[in-house]
C-alpha positions as CSV (number, residue, x, y, z in Angstrom):
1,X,-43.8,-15.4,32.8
2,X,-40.9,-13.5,32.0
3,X,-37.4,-14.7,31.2
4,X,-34.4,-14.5,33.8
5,X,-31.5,-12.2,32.2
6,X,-28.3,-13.9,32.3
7,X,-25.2,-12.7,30.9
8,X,-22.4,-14.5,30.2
9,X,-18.4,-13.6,29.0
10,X,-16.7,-15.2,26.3
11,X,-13.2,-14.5,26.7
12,X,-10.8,-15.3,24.4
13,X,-7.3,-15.6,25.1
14,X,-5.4,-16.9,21.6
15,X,-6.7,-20.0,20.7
16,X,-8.9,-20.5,23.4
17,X,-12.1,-19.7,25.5
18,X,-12.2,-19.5,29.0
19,X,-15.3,-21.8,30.6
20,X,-16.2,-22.8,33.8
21,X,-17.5,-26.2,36.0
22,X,-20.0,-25.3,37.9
23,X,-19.5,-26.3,41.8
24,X,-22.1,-27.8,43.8
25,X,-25.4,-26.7,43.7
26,X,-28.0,-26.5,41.0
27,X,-26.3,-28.2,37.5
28,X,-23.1,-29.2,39.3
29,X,-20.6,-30.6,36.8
30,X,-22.0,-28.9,33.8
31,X,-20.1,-26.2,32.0
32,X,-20.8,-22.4,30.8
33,X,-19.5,-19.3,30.1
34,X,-19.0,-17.2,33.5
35,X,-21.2,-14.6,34.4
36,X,-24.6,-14.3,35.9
37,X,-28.3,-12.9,36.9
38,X,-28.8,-9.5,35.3
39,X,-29.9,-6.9,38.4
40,X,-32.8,-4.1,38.5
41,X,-31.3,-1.4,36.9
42,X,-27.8,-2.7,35.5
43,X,-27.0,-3.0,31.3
44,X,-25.5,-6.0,30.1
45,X,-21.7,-4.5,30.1
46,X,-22.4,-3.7,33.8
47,X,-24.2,-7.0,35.2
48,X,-21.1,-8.8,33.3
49,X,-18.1,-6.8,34.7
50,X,-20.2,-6.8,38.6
51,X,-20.3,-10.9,38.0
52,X,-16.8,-11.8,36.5
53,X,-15.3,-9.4,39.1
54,X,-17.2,-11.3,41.8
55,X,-16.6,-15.1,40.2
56,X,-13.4,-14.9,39.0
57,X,-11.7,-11.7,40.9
58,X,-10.7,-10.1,37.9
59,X,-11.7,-6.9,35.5
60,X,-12.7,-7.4,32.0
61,X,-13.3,-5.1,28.9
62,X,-16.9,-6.0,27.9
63,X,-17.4,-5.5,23.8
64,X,-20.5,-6.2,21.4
65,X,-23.1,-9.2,21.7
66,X,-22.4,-12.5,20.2
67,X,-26.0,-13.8,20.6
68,X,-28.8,-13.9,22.9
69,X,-31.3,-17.0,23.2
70,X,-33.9,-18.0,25.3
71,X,-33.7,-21.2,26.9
72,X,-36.7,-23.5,29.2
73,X,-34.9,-24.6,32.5
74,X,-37.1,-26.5,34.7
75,X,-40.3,-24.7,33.6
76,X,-38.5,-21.3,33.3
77,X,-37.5,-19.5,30.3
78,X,-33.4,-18.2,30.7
79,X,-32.1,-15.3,28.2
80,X,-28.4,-15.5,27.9
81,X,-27.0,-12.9,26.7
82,X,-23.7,-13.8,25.7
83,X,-20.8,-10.9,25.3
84,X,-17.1,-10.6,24.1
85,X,-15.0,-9.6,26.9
86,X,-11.3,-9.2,27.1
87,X,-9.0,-9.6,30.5
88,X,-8.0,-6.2,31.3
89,X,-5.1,-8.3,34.0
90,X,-4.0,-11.7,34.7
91,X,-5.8,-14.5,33.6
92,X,-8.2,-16.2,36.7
93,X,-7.3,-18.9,38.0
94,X,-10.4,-19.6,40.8
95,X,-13.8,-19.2,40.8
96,X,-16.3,-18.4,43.8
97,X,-18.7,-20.6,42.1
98,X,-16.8,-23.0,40.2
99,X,-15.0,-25.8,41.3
100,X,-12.8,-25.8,37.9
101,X,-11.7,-23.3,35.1
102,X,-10.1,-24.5,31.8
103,X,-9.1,-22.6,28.6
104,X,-10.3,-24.7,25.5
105,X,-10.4,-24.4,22.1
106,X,-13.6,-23.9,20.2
107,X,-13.5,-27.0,18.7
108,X,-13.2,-28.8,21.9
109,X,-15.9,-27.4,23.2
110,X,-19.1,-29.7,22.4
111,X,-17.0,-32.9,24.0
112,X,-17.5,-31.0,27.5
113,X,-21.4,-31.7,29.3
114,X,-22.8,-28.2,29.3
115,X,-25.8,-26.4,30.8
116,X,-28.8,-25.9,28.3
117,X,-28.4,-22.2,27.7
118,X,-24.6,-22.2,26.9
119,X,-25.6,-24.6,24.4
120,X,-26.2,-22.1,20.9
121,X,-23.2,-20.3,21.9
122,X,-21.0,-23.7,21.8
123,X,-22.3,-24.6,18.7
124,X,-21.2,-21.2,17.4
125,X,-17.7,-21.2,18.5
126,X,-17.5,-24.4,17.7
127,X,-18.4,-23.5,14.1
128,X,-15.6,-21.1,13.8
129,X,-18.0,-18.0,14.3
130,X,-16.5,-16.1,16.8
């Protein structure tokens, strides 16, 4: 079976990172990046601008990769593709799919209870490897 594609922003605003709660539903209370399913047809930069701007309500500049894993979830392999992005306006401040938003600083990251795939890139921010 073939992985889902997930994308995922890391936005840095100074010292911090910009994650997400997830709402109710599948994983509520855990933490990630925002972002989403990849759709038929879309890049990366484009699945990621389409998701935040639908999440969050805002616009962001998407840059390079910072990693992409593959994760099992209930049976299922995830890819999360993880990307730099930049706020191109005002930061967010709610979420369509989140019930809480919070910028935090990578070395406060691993105290938060986070869903499985966000998991490699918290251990790299929290590293200093940004």
């Amino acid at each position: 079976m073939r992985a889902l594609d997930v994308v995922a922003a890391v936005i840095v605003d100074g010292d911090r990172v910009l994650v997400c709660r997830r709402g109710p539903g599948t994983d509520a209370g855990k933490w990630e990046f925002p972002g989403g399913k990849v759709e038929s047809g879309e890049t990366a930069a484009q699945a990621l601008r389409r998701e935040i701007r639908e999440e969050l309500g805002v616009d962001v500049r998407v840059g390079e990769v910072l990693r992409s894993d593959v994760t099992k979830v209930a049976g299922r392999g995830i890819r999360l593709t993880c990307l730099r992005a930049t706020l191109t306006g005002p930061r967010p401040d709610a979420s369509t799919d989140h019930d809480r938003l919070a910028w935090v600083r990578p070395a406060e990251l691993p105290a938060l209870d986070w869903a499985a795939p966000d998991l490699p890139m918290v251990a790299q921010l929290a590293a200093g490897e940004l």
